[in-house]
ZAMARGU-4260 file (C-alpha; in steps of 0.2 Angstrom, whole numbers, plus 5000, padded with zeros to 4 digits):
<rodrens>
0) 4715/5364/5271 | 4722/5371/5286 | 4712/5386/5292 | 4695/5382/5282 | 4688/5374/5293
5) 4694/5356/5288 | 4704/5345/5297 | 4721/5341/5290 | 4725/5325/5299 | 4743/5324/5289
10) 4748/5339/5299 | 4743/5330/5319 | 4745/5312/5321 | 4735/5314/5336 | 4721/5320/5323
15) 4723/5306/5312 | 4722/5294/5325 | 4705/5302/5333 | 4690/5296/5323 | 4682/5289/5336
20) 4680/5306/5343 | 4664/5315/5346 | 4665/5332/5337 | 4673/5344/5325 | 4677/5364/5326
25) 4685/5370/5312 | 4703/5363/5314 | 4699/5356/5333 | 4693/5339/5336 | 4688/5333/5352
30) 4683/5322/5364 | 4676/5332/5378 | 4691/5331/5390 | 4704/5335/5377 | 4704/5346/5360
35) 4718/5344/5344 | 4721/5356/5335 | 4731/5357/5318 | 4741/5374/5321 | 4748/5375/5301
40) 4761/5358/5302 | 4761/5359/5323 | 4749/5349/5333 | 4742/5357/5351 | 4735/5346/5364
45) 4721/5357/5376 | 4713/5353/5392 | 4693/5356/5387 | 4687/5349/5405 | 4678/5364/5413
50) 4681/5369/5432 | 4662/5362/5432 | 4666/5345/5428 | 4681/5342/5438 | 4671/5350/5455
55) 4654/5337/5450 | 4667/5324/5452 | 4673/5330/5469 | 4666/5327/5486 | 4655/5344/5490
60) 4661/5348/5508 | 4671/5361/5507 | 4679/5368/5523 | 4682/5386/5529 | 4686/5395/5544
65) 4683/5413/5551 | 4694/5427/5550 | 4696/5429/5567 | 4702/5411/5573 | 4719/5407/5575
70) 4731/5400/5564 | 4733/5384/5574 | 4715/5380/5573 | 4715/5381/5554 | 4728/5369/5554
75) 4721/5358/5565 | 4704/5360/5554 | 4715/5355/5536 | 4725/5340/5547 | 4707/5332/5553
80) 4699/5337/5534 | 4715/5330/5524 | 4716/5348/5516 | 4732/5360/5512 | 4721/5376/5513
85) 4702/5382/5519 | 4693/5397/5512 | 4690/5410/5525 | 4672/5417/5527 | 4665/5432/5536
90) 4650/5431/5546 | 4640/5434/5531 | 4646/5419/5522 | 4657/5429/5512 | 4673/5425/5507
95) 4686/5436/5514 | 4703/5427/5510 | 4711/5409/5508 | 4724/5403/5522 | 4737/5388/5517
100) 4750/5375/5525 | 4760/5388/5515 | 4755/5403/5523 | 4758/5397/5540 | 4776/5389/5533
105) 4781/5407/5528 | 4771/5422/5537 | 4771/5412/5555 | 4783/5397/5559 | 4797/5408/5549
110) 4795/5424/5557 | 4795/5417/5574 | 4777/5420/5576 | 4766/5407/5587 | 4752/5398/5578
115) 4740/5400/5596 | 4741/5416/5595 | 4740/5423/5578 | 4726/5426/5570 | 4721/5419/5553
120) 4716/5436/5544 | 4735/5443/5550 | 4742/5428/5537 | 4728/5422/5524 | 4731/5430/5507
125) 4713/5441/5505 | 4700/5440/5496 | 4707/5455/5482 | 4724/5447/5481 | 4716/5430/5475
130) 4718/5420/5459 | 4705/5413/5458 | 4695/5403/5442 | 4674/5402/5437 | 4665/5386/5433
135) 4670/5387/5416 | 4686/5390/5415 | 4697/5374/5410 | 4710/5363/5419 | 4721/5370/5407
140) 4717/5390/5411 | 4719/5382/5428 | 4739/5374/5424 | 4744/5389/5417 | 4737/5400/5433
145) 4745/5386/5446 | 4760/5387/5435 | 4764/5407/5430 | 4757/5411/5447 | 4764/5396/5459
150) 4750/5392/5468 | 4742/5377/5473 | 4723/5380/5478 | 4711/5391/5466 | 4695/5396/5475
155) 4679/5395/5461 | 4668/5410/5461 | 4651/5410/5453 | 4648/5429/5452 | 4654/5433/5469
160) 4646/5417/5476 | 4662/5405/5482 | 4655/5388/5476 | 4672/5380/5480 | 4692/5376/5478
165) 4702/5367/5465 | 4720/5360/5472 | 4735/5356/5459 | 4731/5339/5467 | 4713/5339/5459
170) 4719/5347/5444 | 4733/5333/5440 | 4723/5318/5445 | 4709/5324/5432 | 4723/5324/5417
175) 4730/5311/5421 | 4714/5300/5421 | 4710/5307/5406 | 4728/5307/5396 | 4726/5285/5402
180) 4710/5287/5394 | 4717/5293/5379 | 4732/5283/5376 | 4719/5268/5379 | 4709/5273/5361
185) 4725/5277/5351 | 4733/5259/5356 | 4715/5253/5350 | 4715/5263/5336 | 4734/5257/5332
190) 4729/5237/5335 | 4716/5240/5324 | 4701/5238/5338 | 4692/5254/5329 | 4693/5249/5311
</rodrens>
């Protein structure tokens, strides 16, 4: 029954059509990349990818610029790296603030401001106004952040220690490889290829 620990797959289709899958906590059943749980009659789909996974997956350059350069340089450095934000370091490595496509958009071209001129620590958002997400954190800690905070880049901080920076890009991509994945083994499992 619900909320002793066993699964009810009566109560989540999804459930019912998951034997397949790997492991069982209490009412959850998971795959690794997603987790069902029966919710007493509702079903809930989670995002169990970590952070982690999705950065292993990614290339590891990851591109930042000094505080003191100017706003045109850091878009000329996201242009030539395909990016839409770079982290912005200190001299001591240390990351001081994020700048983005959308910073320059609103704190520079709308006020008038010249991008040659303007330096990037006068328009990133710093370091203590971040949100920013660890290793371990989910893709779907990550969609609600991007989402109740509207944001599209989330630096990943180990400790202090910037180790680096998930777009909404990255974050969709992932799901949606995954939610293929899945409607792949529940039209197996419906055509019978998992009985």
């Amino acid at each position: 029954m619900p909320g002793e620990g066993v699964l009810n797959p009566g109560n989540c289709p999804l459930l019912a059509a998951a034997p397949f899958w790997g492991y069982n906590i209490g009412t959850i059943k998971s795959n690794g990349w997603f987790a069902f749980e029966d919710k007493g009659g509702d079903c809930a789909m989670m995002y169990t990818r970590t952070v982690k996974e999705l950065l292993a997956g990614k290339k590891p350059d990851i591109w930042s610029i000094g505080p003191k350069a100017t706003v045109f340089d850091a878009l000329v450095l996201m242009e030539q790296k395909g990016v839409g934000a770079l982290m912005v370091m200190d001299e001591k490595d240390e990351a001081v603030g994020i700048i983005s496509e959308r910073d320059y958009a609103r704190k520079v071209s709308l006020k008038g401001k010249a991008s040659k001129e303007t330096p990037v620590e006068e328009v990133m958002t710093p370091a203590a106004e971040m949100y920013h997400v660890k290793p371990e954190n989910t893709l779907e800690d990550c969609m609600v952040l991007i989402t109740a905070k509207h944001v599209r880049h989330l630096p990943v901080f180990q400790g202090k220690r910037f180790v680096g920076i998930v777009s909404i890009g990255d974050v969709l991509k992932d799901i949606i490889s995954e939610q293929e994945t899945l409607i792949e083994h529940l039209s197996n499992y419906i055509t019978g290829k998992y009985v």
